[in-house]
N, C-alpha and C positions, 0 to 999 in steps of 0.2 A: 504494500500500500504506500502508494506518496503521499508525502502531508509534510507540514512545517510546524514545527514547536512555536507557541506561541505565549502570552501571556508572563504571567510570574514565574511560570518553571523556564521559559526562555531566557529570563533577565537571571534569574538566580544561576542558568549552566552559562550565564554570560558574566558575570559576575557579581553579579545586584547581593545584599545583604538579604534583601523583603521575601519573606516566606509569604506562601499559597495553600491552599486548600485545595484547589481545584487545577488538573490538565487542559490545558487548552490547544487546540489544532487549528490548522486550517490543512481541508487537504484538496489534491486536487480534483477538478470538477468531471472528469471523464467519466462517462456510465461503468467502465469496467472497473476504474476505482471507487465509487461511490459503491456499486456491489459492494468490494472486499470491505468497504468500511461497514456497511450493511451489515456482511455476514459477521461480523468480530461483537457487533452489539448487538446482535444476537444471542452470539456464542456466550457475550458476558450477562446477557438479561437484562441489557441496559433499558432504562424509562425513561420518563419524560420530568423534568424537575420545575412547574410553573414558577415565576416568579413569586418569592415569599417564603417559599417552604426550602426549609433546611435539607434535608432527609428523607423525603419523603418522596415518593411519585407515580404517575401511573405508566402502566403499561401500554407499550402504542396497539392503536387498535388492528392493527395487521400486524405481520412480523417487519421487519425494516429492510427497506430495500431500495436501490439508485432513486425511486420516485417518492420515499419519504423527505428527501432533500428539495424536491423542486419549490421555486419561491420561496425558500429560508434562507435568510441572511445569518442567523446563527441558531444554535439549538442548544439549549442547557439539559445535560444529564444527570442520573445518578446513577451508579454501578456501586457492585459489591468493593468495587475498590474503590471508590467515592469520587467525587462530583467530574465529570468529564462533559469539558464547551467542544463543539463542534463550531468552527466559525467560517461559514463558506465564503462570503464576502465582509470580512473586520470595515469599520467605519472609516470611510475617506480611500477605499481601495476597491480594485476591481477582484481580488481574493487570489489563489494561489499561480494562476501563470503571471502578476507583477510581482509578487513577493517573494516567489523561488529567486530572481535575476540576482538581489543582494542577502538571499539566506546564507549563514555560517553556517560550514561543518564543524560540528563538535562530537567526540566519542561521547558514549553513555554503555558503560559495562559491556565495553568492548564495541561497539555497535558508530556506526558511524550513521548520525541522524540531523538533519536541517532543522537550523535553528532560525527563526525573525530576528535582523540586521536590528541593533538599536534604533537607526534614522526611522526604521517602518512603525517600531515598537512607539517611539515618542509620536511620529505624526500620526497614528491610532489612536492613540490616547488624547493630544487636543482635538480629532477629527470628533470624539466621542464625546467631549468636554464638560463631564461630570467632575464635578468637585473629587469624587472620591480618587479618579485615575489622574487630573490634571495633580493629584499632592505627588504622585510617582516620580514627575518632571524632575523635580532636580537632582535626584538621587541618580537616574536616567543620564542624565545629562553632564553629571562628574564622571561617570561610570564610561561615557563615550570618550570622555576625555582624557582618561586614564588609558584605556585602549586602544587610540588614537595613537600615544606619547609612546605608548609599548610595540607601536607597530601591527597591531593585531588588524585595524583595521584600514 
């Protein structure tokens, strides 16, 4: 399956201090990969998490498949391994074929897996411009410039 890491677990395998709760993706929009994402939340029993509720969710009314995605710009989960964003197009983007172009490769237990480029991570976050994500900005924004200075990016 292709997809980009996104959100807090992006910024934290990028260096950010700021823990999460929840995995966040974007992945790509091809029918044959929206299947395999399909078949995986499946496999894990994943539900639907409306906004509000912690914990809690229902179960989609068919099994999930490339046409649970159509017209969703994101979808909040919950799995037995807890809360999993599916973000098909993130705010101020057209979704995974502009944001593959400056994704980072980073290992994760061996695994070589695409990470969201800080510049995409910050211009998401003002495109969204909720108080809660615009506080990320500076910590975001030393973070680039450390990595900058170190050559990383």
């Amino acid at each position: 399956m292709r997809f980009i890491i996104l959100g807090g677990v992006a910024e934290r395998l990028l260096g950010s201090p700021r823990i999460t709760d929840d995995f966040d993706i974007c992945p790509a929009a091809s029918r044959a990969n929206l299947e395999r994402l399909a078949g995986m939340l499946n496999e894990v029993g994943a539900r639907w998490l409306p906004p509000g509720l912690e914990n809690e969710g229902f179960d989609p009314v068919e099994p999930w498949n490339a046409a649970s995605f159509k017209g969703q710009t994101s979808l909040a989960l919950i799995t037995p391994y807890g809360r999993f964003d599916i973000w098909l197009r993130p705010e101020g983007t057209i979704g995974y074929d502009e944001l593959i172009a400056n994704a980072v490769d980073v290992e994760v237990a061996g695994m070589k897996t695409k990470v969201l480029h800080l510049d995409d991570s910050i211009r998401i976050k003002r495109a969204i411009g909720d108080p809660r994500y615009l506080s990320h900005l500076p910590v975001l924004r030393d973070l680039q410039r450390q990595r900058r200075q170190r050559g990383l990016d």
